[in-house]
N, C-alpha and C positions, 0 to 999 in steps of 0.2 A: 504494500500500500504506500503511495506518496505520504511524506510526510506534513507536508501542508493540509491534506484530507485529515491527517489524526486531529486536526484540533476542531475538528466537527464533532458535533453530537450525533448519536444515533437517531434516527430520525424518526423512531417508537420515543424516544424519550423529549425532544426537541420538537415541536411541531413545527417553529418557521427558526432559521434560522440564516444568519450572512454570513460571504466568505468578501476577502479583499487581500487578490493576492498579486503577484505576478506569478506565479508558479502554475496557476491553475490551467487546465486543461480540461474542456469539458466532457470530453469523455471520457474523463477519470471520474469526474461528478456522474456517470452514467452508472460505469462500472460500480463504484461503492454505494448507490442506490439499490440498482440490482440488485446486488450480494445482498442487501435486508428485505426486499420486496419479491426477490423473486423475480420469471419472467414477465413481461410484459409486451404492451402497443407500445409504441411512440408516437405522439404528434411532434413536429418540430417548426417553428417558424425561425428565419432565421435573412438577413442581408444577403449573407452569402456563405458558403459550401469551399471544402476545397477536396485532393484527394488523400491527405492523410486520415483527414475526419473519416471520410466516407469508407477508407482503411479499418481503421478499428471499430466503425459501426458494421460494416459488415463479416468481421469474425464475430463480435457478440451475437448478429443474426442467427449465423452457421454455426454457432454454438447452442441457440436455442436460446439464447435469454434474452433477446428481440424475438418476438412473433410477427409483428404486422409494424409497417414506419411510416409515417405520409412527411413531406416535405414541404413546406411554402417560404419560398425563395423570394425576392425583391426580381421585379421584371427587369430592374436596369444590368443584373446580373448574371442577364440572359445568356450573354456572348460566354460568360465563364461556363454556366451551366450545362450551357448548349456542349462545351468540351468537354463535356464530365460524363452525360448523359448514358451512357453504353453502363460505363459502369454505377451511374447513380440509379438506373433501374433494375440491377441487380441489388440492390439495399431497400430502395423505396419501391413503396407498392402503386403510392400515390405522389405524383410533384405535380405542384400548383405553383404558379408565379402570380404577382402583383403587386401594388405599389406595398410595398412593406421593409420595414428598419427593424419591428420588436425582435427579441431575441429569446423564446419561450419554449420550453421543452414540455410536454406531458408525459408521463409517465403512468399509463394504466397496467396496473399486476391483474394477472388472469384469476387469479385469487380473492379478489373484490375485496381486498384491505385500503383501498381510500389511495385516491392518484396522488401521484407525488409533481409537484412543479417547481421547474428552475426559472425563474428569471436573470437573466444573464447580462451584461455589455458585449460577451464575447458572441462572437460570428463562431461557424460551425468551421474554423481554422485554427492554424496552430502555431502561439506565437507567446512575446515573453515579456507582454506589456503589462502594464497591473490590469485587471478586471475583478470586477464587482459583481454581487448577485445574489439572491435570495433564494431558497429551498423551503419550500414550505409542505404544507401538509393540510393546511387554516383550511375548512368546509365551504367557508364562504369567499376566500380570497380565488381560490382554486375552482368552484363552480362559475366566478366570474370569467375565469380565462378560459376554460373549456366553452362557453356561450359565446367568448367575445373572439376565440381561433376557430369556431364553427361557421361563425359570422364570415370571416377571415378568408373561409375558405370556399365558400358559398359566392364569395363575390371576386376569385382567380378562375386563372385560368390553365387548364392541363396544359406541360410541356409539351405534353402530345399533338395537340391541336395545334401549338404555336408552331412546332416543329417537322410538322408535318402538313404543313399548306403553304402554296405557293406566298412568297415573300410579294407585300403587297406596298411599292414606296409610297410616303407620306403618309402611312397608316398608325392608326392606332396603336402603340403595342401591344394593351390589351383587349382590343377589339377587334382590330385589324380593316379597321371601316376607316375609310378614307374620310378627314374632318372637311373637306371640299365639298363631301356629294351629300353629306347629309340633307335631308328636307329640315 
């Protein structure tokens, strides 16, 4: 275990809790969640992805302690994503783009022991700047971000569709309708 993680609570005992570190990695914060919760979903919204991340989230996958991951990326992110893609849909089951900056992981256990959320500064990369961020567990803080990344996601768009239609210049980029011909 890193040792910047030891000076976390267990998060049976802790219900919200902050880290402020430079050290931190958030798929460390994944792993030592795991470990107490068991498998789980992931929802993740995030600026942007790189392929380290996407690295050790898909051995936790292949290991079974990821089940299912959906993804929502910032659309301006696209051109990075769009390079990643082969291997981001090996990991994710679902990638949505749109206008988005939060940085918010969910964590559902298959087990129905109460989701666990990270709110984050960090991007889904990997790097050695301080970052901030909360862990919680709070009923009501956490029902909030499951309704407001539902929302989230309801109003993106699948890489798929972006990805796979003829490229349309002066277009939307998450519509793809030209702001000229509108009525």
């Amino acid at each position: 275990m890193k040792s910047w993680i030891r000076q976390l609570e267990s998060i049976s005992e802790r219900r919200t809790q902050a880290y402020f570190s430079n050290k931190v990695q958030l798929a460390d914060l994944f792993e030592w969640v795991l470990e107490q919760i068991g498998p789980c979903s992931l929802e993740i919204s995030t600026f942007s992805t790189s392929e380290s991340f996407l690295r050790r989230l898909y051995r936790l996958k292949q290991a079974g302690k990821v089940l299912k991951c959906r993804l929502i990326a910032d659309v301006r992110a696209a051109k990075k994503t769009a390079s990643l893609y082969t291997f981001m849909k090996s990991v994710f089951d679902e990638i949505y783009l749109c206008q988005n900056h939060s940085k918010v992981v969910l964590l559902r256990p298959v087990n129905e022991t109460g989701v666990v959320a990270i709110v984050t500064s960090q991007n889904q990369t990997r790097g050695d700047r301080y970052e901030a961020g909360v862990i919680t567990r709070d009923g009501f803080a956490v029902a909030n971000l499951i309704i407001h990344m539902a929302d989230m996601a309801a109003n993106s768009v699948s890489i798929d569709a972006i990805l796979n239609r003829p490229i349309n210049p002066g277009a939307d980029s998450t519509t793809g309708e030209r702001a000229d011909t509108a009525e």
